[in-house]
TIPA-175620 format. One record per residue (C-alpha): residue number from 1; x, y, z. Coordinates in Angstrom, 2 decimals, always signed. Each point is the difference from the previous one (the first is absolute). Layout:
<nodes>
 drenmi    east   north      up
    NUM       X       Y       Z
...
</nodes>
This chain:
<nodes>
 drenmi    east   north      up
      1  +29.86  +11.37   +0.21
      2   -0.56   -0.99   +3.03
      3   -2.44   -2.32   +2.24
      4   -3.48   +0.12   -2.09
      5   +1.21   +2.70   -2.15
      6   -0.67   -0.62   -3.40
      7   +2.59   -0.39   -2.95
      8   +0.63   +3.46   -1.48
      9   +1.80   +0.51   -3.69
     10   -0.50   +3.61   -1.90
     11   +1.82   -0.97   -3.14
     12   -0.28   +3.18   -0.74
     13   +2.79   +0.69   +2.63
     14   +2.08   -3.13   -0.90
     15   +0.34   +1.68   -3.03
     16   +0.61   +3.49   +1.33
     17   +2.96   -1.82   +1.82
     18   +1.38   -1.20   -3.24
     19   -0.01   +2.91   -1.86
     20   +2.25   +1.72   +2.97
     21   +2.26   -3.12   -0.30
     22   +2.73   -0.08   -2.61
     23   -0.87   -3.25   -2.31
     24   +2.47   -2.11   +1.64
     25   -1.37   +0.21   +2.90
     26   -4.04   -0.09   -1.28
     27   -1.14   -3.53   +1.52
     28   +1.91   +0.52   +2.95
     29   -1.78   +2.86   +0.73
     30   -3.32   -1.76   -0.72
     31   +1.09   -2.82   +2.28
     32   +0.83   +2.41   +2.90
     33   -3.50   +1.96   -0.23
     34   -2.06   -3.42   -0.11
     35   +1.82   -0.89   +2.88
     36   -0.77   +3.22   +1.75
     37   -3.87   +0.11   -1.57
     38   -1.03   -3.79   +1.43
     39   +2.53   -0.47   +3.22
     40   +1.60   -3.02   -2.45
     41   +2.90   -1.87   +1.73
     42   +1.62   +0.01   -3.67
     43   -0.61   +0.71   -3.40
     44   +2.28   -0.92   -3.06
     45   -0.60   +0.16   -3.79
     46   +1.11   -3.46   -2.09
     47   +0.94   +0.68   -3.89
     48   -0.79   -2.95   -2.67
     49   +3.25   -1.28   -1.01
     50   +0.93   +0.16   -3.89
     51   +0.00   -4.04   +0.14
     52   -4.00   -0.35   +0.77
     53   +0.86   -2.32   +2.77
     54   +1.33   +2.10   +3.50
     55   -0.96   +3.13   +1.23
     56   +3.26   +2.58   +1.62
     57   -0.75   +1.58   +3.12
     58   +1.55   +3.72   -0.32
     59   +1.20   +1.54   +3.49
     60   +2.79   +2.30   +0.43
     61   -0.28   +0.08   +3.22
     62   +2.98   -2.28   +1.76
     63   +1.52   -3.12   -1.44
     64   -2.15   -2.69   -0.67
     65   +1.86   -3.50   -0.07
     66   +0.26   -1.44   -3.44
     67   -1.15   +2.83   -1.18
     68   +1.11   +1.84   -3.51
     69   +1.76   +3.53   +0.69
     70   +0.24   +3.07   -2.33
     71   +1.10   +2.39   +2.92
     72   -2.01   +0.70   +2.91
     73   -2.60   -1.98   -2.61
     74   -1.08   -3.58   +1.32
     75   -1.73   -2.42   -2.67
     76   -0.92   -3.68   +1.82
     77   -1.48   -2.36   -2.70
     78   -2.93   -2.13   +1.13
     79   -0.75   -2.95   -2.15
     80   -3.69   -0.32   -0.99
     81   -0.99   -3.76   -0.37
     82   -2.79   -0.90   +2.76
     83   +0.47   +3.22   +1.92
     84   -3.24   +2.44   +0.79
     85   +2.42   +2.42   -2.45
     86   -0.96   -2.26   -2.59
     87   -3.45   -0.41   +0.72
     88   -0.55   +3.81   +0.61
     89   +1.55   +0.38   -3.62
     90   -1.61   -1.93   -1.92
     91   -4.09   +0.31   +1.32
     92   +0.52   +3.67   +0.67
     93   -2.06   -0.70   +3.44
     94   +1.32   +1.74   +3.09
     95   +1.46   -2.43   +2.83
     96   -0.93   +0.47   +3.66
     97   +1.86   -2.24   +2.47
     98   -0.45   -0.41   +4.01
     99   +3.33   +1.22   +1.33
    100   -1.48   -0.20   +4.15
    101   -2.43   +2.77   +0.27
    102   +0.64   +1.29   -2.93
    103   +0.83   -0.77   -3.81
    104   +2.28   +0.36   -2.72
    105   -0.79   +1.16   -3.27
    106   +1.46   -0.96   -3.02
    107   -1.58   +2.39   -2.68
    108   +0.53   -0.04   -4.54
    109   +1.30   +3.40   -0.84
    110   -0.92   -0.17   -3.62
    111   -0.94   +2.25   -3.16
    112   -2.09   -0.86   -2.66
    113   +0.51   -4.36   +0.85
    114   +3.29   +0.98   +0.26
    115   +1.63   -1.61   +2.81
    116   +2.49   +2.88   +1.17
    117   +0.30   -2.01   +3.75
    118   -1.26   -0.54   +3.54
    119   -0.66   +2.57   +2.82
    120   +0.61   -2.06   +3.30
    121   -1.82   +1.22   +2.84
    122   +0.11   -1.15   +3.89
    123   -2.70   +1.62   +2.24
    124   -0.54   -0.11   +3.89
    125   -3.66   -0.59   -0.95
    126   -2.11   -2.43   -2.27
    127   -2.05   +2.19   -2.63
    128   -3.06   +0.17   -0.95
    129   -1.50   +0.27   -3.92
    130   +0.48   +3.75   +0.03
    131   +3.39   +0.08   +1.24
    132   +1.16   -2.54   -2.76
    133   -1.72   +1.80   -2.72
    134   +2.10   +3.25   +1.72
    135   +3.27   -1.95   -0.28
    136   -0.80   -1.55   -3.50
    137   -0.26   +3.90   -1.20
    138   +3.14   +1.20   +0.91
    139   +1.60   -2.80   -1.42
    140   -1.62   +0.56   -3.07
    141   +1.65   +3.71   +0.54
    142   +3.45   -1.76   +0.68
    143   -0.01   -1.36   -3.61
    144   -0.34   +3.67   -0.92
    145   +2.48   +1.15   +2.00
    146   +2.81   -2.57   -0.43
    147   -0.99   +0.62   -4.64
    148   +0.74   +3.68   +0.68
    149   +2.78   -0.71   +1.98
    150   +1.98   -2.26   -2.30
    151   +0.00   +2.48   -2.11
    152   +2.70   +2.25   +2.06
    153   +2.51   -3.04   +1.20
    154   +1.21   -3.34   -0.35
    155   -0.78   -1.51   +3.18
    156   -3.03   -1.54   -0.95
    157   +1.48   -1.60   -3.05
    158   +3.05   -1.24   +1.99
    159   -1.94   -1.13   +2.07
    160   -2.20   -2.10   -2.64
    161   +3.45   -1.82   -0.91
    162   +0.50   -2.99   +2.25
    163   +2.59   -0.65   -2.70
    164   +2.29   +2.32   -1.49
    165   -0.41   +1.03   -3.78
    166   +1.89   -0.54   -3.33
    167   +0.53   +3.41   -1.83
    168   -2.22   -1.93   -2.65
    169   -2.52   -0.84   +2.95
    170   +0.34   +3.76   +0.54
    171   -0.92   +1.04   -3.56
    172   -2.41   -2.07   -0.19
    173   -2.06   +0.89   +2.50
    174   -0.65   +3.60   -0.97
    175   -1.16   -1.13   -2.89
    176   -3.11   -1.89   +1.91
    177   -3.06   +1.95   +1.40
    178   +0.03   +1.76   +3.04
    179   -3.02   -2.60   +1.51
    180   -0.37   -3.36   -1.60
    181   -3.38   -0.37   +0.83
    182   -3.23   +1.86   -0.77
    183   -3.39   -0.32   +1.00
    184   -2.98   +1.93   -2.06
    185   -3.42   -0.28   -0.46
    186   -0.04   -1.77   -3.20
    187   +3.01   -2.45   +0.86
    188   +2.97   -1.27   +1.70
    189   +3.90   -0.07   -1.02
    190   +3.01   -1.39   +1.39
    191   +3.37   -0.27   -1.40
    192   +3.04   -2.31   +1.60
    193   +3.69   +0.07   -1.00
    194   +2.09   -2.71   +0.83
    195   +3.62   +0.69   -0.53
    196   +2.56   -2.61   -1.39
    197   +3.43   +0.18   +1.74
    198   +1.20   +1.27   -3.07
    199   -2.87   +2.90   -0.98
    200   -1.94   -0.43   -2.99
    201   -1.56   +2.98   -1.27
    202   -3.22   -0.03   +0.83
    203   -2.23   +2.37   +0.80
    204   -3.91   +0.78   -0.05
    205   -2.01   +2.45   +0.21
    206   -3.49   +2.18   +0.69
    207   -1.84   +2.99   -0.11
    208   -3.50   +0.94   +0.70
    209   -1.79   +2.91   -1.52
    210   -3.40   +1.41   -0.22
    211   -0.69   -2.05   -3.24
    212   +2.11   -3.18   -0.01
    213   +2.52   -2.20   +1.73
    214   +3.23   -0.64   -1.73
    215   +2.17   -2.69   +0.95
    216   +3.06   -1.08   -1.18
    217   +2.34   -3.05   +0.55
    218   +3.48   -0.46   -1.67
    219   +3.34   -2.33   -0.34
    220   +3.46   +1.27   -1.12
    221   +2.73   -2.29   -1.36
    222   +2.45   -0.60   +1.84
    223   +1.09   +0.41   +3.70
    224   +1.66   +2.28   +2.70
    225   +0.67   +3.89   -0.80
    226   -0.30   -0.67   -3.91
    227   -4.09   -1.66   +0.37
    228   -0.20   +3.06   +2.58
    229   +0.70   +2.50   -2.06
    230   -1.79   -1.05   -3.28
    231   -2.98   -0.41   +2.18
    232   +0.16   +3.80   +1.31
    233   +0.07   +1.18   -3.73
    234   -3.24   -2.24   -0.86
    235   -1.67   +1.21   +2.79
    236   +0.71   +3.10   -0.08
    237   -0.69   +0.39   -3.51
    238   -3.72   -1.50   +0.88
    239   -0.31   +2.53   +3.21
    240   +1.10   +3.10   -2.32
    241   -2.38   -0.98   -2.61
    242   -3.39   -0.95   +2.07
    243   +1.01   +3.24   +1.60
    244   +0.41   +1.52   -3.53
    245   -3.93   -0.53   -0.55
    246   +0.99   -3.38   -2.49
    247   -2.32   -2.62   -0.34
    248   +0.99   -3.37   +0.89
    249   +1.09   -0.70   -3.82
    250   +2.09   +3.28   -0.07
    251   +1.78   -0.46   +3.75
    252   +0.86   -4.10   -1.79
    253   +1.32   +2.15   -2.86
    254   +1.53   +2.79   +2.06
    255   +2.19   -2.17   +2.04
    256   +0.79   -2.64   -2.59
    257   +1.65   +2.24   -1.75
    258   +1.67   +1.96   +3.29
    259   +1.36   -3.40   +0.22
    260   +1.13   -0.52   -3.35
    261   +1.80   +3.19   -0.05
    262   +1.52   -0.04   +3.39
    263   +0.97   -3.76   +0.90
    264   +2.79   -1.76   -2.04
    265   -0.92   -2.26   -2.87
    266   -1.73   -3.32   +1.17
    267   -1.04   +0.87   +3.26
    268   -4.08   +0.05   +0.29
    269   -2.65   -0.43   +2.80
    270   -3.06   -1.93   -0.30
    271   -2.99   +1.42   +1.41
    272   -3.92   +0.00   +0.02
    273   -1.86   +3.49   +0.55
    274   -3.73   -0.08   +0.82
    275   -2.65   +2.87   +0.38
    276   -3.07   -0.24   +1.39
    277   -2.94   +2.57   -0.70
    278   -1.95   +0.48   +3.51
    279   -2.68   +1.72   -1.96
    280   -0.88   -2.68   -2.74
    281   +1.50   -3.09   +1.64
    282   +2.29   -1.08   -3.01
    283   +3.34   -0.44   +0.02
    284   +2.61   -0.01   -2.42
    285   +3.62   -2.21   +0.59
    286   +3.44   +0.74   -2.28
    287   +1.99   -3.20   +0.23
    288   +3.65   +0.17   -0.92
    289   +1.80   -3.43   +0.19
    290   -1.07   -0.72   +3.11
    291   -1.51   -2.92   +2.08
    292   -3.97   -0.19   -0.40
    293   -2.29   +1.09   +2.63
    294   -2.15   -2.08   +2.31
    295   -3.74   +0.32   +0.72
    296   -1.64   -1.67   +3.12
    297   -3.41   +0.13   -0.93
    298   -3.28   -2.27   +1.63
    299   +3.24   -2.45   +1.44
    300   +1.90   -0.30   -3.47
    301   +2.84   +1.07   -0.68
    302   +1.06   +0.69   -3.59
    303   +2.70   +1.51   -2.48
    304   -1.14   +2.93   -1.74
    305   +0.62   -0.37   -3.78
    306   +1.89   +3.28   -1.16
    307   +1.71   +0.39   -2.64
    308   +3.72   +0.51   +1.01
    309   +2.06   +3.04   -1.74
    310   +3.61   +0.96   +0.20
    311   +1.48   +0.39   +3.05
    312   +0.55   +4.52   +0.90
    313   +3.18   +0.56   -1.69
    314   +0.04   -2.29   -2.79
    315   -1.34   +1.97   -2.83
    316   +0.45   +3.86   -0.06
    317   -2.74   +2.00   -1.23
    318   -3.09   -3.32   +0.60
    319   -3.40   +0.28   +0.53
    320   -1.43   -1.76   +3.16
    321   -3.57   -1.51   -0.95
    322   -2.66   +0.38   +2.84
    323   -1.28   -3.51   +0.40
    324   -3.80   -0.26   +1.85
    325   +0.15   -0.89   +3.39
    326   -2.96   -1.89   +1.50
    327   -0.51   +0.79   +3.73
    328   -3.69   -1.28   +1.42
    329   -0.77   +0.92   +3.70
    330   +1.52   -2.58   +2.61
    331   +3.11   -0.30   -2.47
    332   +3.36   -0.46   +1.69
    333   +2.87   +0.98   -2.49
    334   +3.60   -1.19   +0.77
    335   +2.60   +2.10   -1.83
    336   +3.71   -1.92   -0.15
    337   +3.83   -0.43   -0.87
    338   +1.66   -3.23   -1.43
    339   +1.36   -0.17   +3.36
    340   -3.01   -1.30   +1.32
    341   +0.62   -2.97   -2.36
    342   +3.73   -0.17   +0.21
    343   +1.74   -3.42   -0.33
    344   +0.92   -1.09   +3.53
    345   -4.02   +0.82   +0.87
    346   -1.37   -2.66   -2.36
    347   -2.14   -1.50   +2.98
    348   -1.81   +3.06   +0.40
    349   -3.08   -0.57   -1.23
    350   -1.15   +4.27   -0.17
    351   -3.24   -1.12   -1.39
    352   -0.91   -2.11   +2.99
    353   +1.57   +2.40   +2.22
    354   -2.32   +3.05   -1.63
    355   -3.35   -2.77   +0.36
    356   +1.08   -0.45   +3.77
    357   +0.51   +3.84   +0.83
    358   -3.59   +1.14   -1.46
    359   -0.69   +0.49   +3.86
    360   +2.53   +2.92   +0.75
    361   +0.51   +3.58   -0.35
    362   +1.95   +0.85   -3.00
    363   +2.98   +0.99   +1.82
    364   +0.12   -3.28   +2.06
    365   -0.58   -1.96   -3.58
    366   +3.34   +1.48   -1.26
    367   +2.16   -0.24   +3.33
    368   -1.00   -3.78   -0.19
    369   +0.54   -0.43   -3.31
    370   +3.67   +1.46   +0.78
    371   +0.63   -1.92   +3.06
    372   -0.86   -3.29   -2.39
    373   +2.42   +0.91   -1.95
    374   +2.79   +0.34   +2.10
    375   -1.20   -2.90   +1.99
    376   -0.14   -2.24   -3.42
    377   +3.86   +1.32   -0.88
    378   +1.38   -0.08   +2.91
    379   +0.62   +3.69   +0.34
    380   +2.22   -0.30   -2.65
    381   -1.97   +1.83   -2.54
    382   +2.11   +0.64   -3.30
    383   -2.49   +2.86   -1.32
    384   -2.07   +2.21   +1.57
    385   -3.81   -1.28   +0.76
    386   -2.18   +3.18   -0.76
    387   -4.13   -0.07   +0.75
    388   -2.76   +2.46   -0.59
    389   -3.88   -1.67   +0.97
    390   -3.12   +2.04   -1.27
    391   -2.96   -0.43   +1.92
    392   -2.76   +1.56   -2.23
    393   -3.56   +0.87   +1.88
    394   -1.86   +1.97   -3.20
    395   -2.31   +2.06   +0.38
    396   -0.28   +4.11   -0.44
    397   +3.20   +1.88   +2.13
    398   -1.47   -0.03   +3.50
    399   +1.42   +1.18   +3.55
    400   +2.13   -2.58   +1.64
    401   -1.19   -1.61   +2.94
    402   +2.40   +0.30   +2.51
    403   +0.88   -0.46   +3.67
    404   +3.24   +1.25   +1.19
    405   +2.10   -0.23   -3.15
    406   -1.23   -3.44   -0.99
    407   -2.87   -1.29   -1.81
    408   -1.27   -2.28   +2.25
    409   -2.35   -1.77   -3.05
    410   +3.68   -0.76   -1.42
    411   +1.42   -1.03   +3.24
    412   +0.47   -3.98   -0.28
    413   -2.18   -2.57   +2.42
    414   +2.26   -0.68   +3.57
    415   +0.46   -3.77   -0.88
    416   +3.50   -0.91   +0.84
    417   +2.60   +0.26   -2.96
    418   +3.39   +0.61   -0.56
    419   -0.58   +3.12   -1.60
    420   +3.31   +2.66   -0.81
    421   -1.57   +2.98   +0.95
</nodes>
């Protein structure tokens, strides 16, 4: 680009240039053809850190001071709190800064609401609306790039880890979705883990289908390896039977008893499972021996009186009961673990907390509600603090409105916070 030139960007190459790029080296290779599309002094891609509250800046080219090393790989971790990273993340709005005649860019690379990071752009030029619409689109086709990349190596997830992982830590993890948030035209869900220093066991869980949303969120005893491992049969016992065909009642029953069979005698996992019928707008909740959920609705927040069953495990050969679930449109769900209530976080009010939030995006409601928590213990959390927030829009299924990745009806106002995006 050069003197009145406009800004140029054929995604459509960007992504020719990725496919010719082993996966490793896939956003480097998008990097390197921006560059060479727009005349940009420098482009770099920033990842979301696993805590909610840095971004890493990924570079393997030369050593970068202070930086984390995995090989020629360089990871430099960028704390969030009042940064333009922050504010990027959490209102999904592009931000153009004066940088002398020109600008810098600092652009959400995001999937579905999902935050996946920042592109960071500096031009020679200042652009006009076209140009950031341009730039927006390919890092919309960054998210894309850097999903189908993770797939093939590690770096990405190394790079995620600002600190290292417990083999439980490890464990658990694959037993979380691949994206913890989701955006769709008939509502909004985030989930947030927040691990003790000695793992919990918990987990949750979602999948979207044609039909109906299924969500799950769940608690083993114990800690370490042992909670780690009880919570891969549960959940896997609920993955093989939703993908079985089972109803909710028959993937409760299915893994209860995969649990009963497989894990020694006494160990259990509370959980609550909840489905959610797009078509009619009912839902239907299993509750076994675990916490009750929350409901934000017209600025109150309430307990939802369930009847509370077994914990998985417990009984071999039980019947779940489906229990009525009563979702109205502008409803804001908040699925938990007891370790959002755990003794050394009695001055956490969550109630107050939820009444206070009713303002943000789902997945900013849950990163706050996790950064309370470790702010109200100290960081010395003794269980793991485990969120999943419903926002439910009714109405028929409908196309998603969406700019970039992001709903920007879900995006949350610009007034300062301190969110943990």
């Amino acid at each position: 680009m050069r003197g009145s030139e406009k800004l140029v960007i054929d995604v459509g190459a960007l992504l020719e240039k990725v496919e010719a790029a082993a996966p490793i080296d896939a956003v480097e290779a998008v990097a390197t053809a921006l560059r060479e599309m727009v005349d940009a002094h420098e482009v770099t891609f920033l990842i979301a850190d696993f805590s909610g509250r840095a971004v890493v800046r990924l570079t393997s080219a030369g050593r970068v001071n202070g930086a984390r090393s995995h090989g020629v790989e360089q990871a430099e971790t960028l704390q969030l709190e009042g940064t333009v990273y922050e504010r990027v993340l959490r209102t999904q709005q592009i931000d153009v800064g004066r940088v002398g005649e020109g600008a810098r860019l600092t652009v959400p690379v995001t999937d579905r609401g999902d935050a996946i990071g920042l592109l960071e752009m500096t031009l020679p030029r200042y652009p006009d609306a076209t140009e950031i619409d341009d730039v927006s689109s390919a890092a919309h086709a960054l998210a894309y790039v850097v999903i189908a990349a993770r797939r093939h190596t590690d770096v990405f997830e190394w790079g995620h880890r600002s600190t290292p992982f417990s083999l439980a830590a490890e464990i658990q993890r694959r037993l979380l979705p691949a994206s913890y948030t989701c955006e769709a035209g008939q509502f909004t869900l985030a989930g947030w883990l927040e691990p003790a220093a000695s793992v919990g066991g918990d987990t949750f869980d979602y999948t979207l289908d044609r039909s109906s949303l299924q969500v799950s969120i769940t608690d083993a005893v114990g800690h370490q390896v042992a909670a780690a491992l009880l919570a891969t049969l549960l959940v896997g016992g609920l993955r093989n039977g939703r993908r079985k065909g089972l109803d909710l009642a028959g993937q409760a029953a299915y893994a209860n008893d995969c649990l009963a069979e497989n894990a020694a005698a006494g160990q259990f996992v509370t959980g609550q499972l909840l489905r959610v019928d797009l078509e009619t707008r009912s839902a239907g909740i299993i509750n076994a021996g675990h916490p009750l959920p929350l409901r934000l609705r017209d600025g109150r927040v309430e307990e939802l009186e369930l009847r509370v069953e077994p914990p998985f495990g417990v009984v071999p050969g039980k019947t779940f009961e489906i229990q009525r679930f009563p979702l109205e449109p502008g409803d804001r769900i908040i699925l938990l673990t007891d370790g959002m209530q755990e003794r050394n976080a009695v001055d956490l009010d969550v109630t107050k907390a939820l009444a206070a939030s009713a303002a943000l995006h789902p997945r900013e409601v849950v990163q706050e509600l996790g950064a309370a928590i470790l702010s109200e213990t100290g960081g010395d959390l003794r269980d793991d603090a485990t969120m999943v927030c419903l926002d439910w829009y009714g109405g028929p299924p409908r196309r998603r409105y969406s700019e970039q990745g992001a709903d920007p009806g879900r995006a949350s106002s610009p007034a300062p916070r301190s969110p943990r995006d």
